[in-house]
C-alpha positions as a printed Julia matrix, in Angstrom:
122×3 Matrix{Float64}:
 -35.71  -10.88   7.48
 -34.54  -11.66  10.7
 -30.7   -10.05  11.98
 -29.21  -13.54  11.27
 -29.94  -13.12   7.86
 -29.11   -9.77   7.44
 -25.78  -10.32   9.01
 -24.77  -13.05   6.42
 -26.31  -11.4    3.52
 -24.3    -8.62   3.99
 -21.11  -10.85   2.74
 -22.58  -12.33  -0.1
 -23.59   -8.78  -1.47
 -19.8    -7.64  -1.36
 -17.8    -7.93  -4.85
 -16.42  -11.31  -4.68
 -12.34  -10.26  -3.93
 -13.67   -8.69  -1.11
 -16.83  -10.85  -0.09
 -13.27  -14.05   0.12
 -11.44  -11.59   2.65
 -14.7   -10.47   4.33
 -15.51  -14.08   4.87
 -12.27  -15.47   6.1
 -11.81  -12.43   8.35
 -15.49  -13.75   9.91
 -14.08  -17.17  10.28
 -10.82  -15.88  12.1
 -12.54  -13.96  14.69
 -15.62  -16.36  14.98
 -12.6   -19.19  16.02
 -11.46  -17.34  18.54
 -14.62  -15.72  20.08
 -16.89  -18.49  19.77
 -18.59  -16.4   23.01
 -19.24  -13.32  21.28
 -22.46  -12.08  19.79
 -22.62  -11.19  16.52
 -24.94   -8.32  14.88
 -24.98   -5.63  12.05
 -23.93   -2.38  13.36
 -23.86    1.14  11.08
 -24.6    -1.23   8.42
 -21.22   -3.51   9.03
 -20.66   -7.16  10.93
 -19.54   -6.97  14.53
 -18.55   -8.68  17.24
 -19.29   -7.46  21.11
 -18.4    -9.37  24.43
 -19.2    -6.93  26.86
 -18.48   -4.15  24.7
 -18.16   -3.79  20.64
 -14.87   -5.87  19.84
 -14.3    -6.13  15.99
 -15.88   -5.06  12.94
 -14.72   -5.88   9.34
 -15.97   -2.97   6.64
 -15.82   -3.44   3.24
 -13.73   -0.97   1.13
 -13.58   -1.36  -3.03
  -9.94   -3.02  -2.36
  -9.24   -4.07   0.92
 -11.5    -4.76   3.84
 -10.45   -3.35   7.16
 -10.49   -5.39  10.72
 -12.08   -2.6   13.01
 -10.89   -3.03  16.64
 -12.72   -0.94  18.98
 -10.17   -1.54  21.57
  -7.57   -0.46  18.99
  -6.05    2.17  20.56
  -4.89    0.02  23.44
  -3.15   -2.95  21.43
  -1.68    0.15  18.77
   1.89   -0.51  20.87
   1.96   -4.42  20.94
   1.28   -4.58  16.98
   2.64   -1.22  15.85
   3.28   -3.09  11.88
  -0.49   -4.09  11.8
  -2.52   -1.4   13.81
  -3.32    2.08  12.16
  -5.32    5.04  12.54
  -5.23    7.67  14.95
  -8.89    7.47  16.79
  -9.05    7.4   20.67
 -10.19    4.07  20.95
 -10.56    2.49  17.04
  -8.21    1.4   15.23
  -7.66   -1.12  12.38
  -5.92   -3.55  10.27
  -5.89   -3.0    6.61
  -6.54   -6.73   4.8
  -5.64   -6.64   1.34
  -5.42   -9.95   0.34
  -5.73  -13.4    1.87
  -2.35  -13.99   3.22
  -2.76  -10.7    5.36
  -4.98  -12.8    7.45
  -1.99  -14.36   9.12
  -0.89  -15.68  12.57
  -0.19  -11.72  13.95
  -3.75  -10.83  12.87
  -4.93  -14.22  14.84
  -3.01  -12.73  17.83
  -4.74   -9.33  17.18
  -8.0   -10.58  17.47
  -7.38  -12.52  20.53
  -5.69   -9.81  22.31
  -8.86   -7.95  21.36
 -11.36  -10.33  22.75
  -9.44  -10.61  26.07
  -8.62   -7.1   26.58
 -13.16   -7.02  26.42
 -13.29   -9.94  28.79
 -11.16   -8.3   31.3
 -11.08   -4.7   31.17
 -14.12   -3.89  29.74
 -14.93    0.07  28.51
 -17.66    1.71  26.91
 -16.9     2.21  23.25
 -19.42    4.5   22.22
């Protein structure tokens, strides 16, 4: 099986609740970084630009928008961003409607923040 496969496999073998929020989270960040690669990393989708951008992992109730540049964007979205890593960071999607216009700006911010300031993640 080649990594394309793998990568969309891993939605369709999520519960369905969470295989709908996994799947629209993929087509908000695939809209606005049509430029980044996409692969499976510790077992989860991601997105990387020059460095790792965005993950989405799969919890039993809510699926959780990993943004490696988290920590940096934590102040501009303080009602959206949690956690407490140095860099990672995420927003907790719970249902559909969480994927909204400030999660949109989120992901953006994230993707540009990669394009121009670049810095190793791990």
């Amino acid at each position: 099986m080649d990594s394309g496969q793998a990568f969309n496999q891993w939605f369709s073998k999520q519960p369905l609740p969470i295989e709908a929020l996994a799947r629209a989270l993929q087509i908000a960040i695939e809209v606005h970084g049509k430029n980044l690669s996409k692969s499976l990393a510790w077992g989860f989708p991601c997105w990387s630009g020059n460095e790792r951008v965005l993950s989405i992992i799969a919890y039993k109730s809510h699926c959780n928008l990993q943004i490696w540049y988290g920590a940096k964007l934590a102040n501009r979205f303080p009602e959206r961003i949690e956690g407490s890593g140095k860099s990672l960071r995420h927003v907790k999607i719970r249902k559909l409607d969480d994927i909204d216009d400030e999660v949109s700006k989120i992901i953006k911010a994230a993707i540009e923040l990669d394009a121009s300031n670049p810095q190793k993640v791990r």
